[in-house]
C-alpha positions as CSV (number, residue, x, y, z in Angstrom):
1,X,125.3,-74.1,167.7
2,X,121.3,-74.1,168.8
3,X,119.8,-70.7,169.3
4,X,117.0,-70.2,171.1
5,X,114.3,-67.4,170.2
6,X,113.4,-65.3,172.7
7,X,109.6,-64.8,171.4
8,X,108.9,-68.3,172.7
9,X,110.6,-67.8,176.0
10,X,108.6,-64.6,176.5
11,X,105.3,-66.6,175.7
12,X,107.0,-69.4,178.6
13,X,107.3,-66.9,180.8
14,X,103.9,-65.4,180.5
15,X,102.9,-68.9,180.7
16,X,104.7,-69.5,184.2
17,X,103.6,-66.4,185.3
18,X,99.8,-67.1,184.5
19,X,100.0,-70.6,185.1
20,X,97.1,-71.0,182.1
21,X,97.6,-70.3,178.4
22,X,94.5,-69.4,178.0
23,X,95.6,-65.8,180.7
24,X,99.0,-65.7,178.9
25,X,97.4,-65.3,175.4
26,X,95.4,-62.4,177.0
27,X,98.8,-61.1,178.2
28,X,100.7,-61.2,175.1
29,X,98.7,-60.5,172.9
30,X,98.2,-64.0,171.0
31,X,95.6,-66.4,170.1
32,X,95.7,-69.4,172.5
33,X,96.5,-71.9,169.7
34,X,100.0,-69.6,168.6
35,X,101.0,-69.9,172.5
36,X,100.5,-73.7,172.3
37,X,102.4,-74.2,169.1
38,X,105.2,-72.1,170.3
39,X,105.9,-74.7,173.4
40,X,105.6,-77.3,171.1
41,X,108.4,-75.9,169.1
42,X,110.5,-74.4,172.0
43,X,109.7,-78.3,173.9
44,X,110.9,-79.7,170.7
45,X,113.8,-77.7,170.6
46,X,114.9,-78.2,174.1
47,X,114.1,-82.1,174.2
48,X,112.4,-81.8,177.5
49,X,108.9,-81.3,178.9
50,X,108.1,-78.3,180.3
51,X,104.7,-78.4,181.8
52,X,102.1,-80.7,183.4
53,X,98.8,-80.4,183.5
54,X,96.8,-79.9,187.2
55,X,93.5,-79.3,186.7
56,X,92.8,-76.1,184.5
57,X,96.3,-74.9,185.4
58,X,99.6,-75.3,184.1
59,X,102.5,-76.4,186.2
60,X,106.6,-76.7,185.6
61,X,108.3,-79.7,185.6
62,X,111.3,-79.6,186.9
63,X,113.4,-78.7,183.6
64,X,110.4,-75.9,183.1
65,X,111.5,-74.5,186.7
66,X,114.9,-74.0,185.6
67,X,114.4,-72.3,182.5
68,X,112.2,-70.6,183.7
69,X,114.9,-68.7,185.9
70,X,117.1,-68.6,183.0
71,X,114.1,-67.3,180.5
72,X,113.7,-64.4,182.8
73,X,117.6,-63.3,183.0
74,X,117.8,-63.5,179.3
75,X,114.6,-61.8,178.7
76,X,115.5,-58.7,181.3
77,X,118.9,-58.5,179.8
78,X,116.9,-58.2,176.2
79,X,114.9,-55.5,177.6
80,X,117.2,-53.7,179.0
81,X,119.7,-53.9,176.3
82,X,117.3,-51.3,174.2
83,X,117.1,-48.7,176.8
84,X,121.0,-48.5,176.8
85,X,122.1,-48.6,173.7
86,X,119.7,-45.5,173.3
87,X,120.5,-43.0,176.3
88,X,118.7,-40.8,174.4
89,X,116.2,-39.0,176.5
90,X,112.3,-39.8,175.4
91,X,110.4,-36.8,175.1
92,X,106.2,-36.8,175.1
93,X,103.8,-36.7,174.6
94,X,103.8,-39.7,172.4
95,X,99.9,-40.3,171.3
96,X,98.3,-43.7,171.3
97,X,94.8,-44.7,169.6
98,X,93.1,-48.1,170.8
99,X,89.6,-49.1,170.7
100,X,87.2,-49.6,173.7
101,X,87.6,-53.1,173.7
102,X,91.5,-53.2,173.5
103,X,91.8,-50.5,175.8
104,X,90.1,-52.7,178.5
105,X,92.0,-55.8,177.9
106,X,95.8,-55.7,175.8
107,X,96.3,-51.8,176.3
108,X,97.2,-51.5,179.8
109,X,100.0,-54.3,179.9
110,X,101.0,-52.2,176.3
111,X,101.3,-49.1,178.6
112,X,103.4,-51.1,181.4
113,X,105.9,-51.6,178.7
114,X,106.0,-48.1,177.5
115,X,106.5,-47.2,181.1
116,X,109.4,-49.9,181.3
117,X,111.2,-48.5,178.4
118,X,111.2,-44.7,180.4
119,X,109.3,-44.0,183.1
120,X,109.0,-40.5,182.9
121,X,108.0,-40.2,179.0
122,X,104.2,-38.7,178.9
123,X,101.2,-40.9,176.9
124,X,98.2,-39.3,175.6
125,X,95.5,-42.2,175.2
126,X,92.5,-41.9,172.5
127,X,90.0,-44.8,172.7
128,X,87.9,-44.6,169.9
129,X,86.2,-46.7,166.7
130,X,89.0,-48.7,164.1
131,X,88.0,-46.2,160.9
132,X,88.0,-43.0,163.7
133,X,91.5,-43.9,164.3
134,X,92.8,-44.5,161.4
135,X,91.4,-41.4,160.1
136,X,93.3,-40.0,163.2
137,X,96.6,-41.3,162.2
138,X,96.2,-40.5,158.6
139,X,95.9,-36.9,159.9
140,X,99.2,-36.9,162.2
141,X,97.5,-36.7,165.0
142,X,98.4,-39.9,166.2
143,X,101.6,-41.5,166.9
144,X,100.5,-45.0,167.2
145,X,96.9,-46.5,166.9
146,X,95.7,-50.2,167.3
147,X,93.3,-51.5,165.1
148,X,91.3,-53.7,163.0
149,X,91.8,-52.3,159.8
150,X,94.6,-52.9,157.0
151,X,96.4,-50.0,155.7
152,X,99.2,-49.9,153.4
153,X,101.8,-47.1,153.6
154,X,102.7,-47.2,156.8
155,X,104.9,-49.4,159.4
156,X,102.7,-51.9,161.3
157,X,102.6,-55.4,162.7
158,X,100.3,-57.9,163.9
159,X,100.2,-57.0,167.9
160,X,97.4,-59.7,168.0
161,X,95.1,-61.9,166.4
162,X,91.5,-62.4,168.2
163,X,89.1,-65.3,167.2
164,X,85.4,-64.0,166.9
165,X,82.7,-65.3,168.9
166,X,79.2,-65.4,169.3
167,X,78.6,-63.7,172.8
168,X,75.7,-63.9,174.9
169,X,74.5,-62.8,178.9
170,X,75.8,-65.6,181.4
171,X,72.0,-66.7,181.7
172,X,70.8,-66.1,178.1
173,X,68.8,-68.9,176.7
174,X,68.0,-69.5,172.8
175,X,64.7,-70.0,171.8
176,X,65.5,-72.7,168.8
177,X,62.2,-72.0,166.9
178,X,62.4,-68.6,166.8
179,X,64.7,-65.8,164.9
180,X,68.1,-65.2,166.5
181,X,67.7,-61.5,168.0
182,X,70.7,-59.9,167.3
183,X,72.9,-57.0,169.3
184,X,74.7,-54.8,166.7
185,X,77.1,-51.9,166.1
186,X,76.2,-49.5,163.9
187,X,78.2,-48.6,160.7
188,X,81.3,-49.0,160.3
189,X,82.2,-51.5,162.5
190,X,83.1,-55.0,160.8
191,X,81.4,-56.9,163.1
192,X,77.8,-56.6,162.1
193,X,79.2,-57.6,158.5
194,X,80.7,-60.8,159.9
195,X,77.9,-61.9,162.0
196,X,75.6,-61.4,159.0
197,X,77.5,-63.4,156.6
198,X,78.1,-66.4,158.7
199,X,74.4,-66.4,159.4
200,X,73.4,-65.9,156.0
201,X,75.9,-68.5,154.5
202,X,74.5,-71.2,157.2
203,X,70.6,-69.7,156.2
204,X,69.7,-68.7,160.1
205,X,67.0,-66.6,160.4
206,X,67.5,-63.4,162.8
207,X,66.7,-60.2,163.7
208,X,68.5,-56.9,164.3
209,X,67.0,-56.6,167.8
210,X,69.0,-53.4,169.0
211,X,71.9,-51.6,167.2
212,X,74.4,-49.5,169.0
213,X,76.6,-47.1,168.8
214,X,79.3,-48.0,170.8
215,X,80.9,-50.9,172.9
216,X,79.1,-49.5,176.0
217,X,75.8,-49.8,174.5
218,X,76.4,-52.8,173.2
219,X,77.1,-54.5,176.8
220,X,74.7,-53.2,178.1
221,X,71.7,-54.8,175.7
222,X,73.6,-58.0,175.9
223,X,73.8,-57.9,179.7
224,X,70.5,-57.4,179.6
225,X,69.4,-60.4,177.4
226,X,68.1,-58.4,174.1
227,X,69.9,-60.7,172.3
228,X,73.3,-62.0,171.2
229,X,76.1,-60.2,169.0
230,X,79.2,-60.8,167.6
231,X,82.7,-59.6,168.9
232,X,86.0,-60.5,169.4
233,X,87.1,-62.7,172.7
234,X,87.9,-59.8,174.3
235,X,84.7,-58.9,175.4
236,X,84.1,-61.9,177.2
237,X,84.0,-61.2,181.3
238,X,82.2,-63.2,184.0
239,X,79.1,-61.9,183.0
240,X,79.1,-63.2,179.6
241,X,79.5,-66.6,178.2
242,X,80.3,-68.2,174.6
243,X,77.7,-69.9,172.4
244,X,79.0,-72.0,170.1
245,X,78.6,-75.5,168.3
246,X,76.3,-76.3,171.1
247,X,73.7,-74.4,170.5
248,X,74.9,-74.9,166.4
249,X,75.6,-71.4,165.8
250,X,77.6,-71.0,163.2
251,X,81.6,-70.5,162.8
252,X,83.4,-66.5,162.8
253,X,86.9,-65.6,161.3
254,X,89.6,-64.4,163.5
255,X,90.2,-60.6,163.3
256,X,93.8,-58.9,163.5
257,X,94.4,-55.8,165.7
258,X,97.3,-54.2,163.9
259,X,99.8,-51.5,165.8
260,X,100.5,-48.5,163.1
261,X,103.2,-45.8,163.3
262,X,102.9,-42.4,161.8
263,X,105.1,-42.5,158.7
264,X,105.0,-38.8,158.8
265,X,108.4,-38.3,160.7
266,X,107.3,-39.7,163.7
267,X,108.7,-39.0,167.1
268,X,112.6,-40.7,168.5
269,X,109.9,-42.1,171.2
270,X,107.0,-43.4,169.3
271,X,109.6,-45.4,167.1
272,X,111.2,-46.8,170.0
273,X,107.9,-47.8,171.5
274,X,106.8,-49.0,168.4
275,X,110.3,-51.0,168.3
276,X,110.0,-52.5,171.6
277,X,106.5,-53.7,170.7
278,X,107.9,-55.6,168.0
279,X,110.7,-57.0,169.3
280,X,108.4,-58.4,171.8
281,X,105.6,-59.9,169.0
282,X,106.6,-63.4,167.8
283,X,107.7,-63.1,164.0
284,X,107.1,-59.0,163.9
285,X,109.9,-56.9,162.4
286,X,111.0,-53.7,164.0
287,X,112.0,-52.3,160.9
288,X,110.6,-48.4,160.5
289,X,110.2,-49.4,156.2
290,X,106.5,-48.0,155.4
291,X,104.5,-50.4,153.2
């Protein structure tokens, strides 16, 4: 008998929803290249084609059209399936830790499943810098923090990973003659250390044009052409663009934002949130084992 695995019809459904994998990778928290490998194995597995191509936007065919209807049955049964084999009522508040630029971007739809799981359970949100957090969590006062950093000891998974990018106003121009001016976060972020190793390794010459102290300060220099800096895709809006091999810049890693629980007998509802999150990440385990 074929099984099918639900963590590829959730990224189908995202995908249907979004009509772009590009906006679905946003969604659920996944690189663009997972999401396209995943409907290469769940098209593989199904012996269809699910989508064609119009434009910059992803369309069914007709086999995609009907499972997507069945996709969405399954994956509401899933969901629901948790909250009632648990009547146990969720009590708050539970205590979440994110930085800025995940707050902006993979956060909120984070919080719309938290909601889902029990509407009337209270959040406490703390948007602050990876090591701040961590620090945080370390101390018990946090439940569940997202970020950069790997810890051992505790439960966590891989709630996304992020390619970084060089990052640059819409209307920025490179001067090719001329040191690269840089926009950069102060210590501890790892950024500045990735940016300065690529550049070093591929001998560019630059300059630290403006350092910052925070994600707000760091738009803002950008925004207003100081220079270029190094961050992961999620600060890209409209009024940024991506430099790249075009201009020859050199290649960036791909980051991980991990999700943490306390290990320090957390709450009944931060292990069920932290549960839910799992069982909604491709290839995470929910299991509450520290290490």
């Amino acid at each position: 008998m074929r099984h099918l695995d639900l963590s590829l019809l959730r990224t189908f459904v995202a995908i249907c929803d979004e009509e772009s994998f590009a906006k679905a990778a946003l969604r659920i928290h996944k690189s663009q290249p997972a999401i396209s490998q995943q409907m290469g194995r769940l098209e593989n597995e199904l012996q269809v084609s699910l989508f064609i191509t119009r434009g910059r936007r992803k369309k069914l065919t007709a086999a995609g059209a009907r499972l997507s209807e069945y996709a969405r049955r399954l994956l509401a049964l899933h969901d629901e399936l948790w909250t009632t084999l648990d009547d146990q009522e969720l009590i708050g508040p539970v205590r979440i830790g994110a930085p800025a630029d995940i707050a902006d971007t993979v956060l909120p739809s984070i919080l719309q499943s938290f909601a889902r799981v029990n509407p009337r359970l209270s959040m406490a949100i703390h948007v602050g810098r990876s090591p701040d957090l961590m620090d945080m969590l370390f101390a018990g006062e946090l439940d569940l923090t997202i970020s950069t950093r790997k810890a051992d000891g505790y439960p966590n998974l891989v709630l996304r990973s992020s390619p970084v990018v060089w990052i640059a106003a819409s209307d920025y121009q490179l001067v090719s003659d001329e040191p690269l001016s840089l926009v950069l976060a102060d210590e501890p972020s790892i950024f500045p250390a990735i940016a300065l190793e690529a550049l070093t390794r591929e001998q560019w010459d630059y300059k630290e044009s403006y350092i910052a102290p925070n994600l707000a300060g760091i738009k803002a220099a950008v925004r207003a052409g100081l220079g270029i800096t190094a961050r992961s895709i999620e600060m890209v809006t409209p009024e940024f663009r991506v430099l790249g091999e075009h201009q020859r810049l050199p290649s960036l890693p791909t980051i991980n934002f991990y999700l943490y629980l306390q290990n320090d007998s957390p709450s009944e509802a931060a292990k069920k949130l932290y549960q839910l999150l799992a069982s909604q990440v491709g290839g995470a385990s929910p299991s509450m084992d520290s290490g």
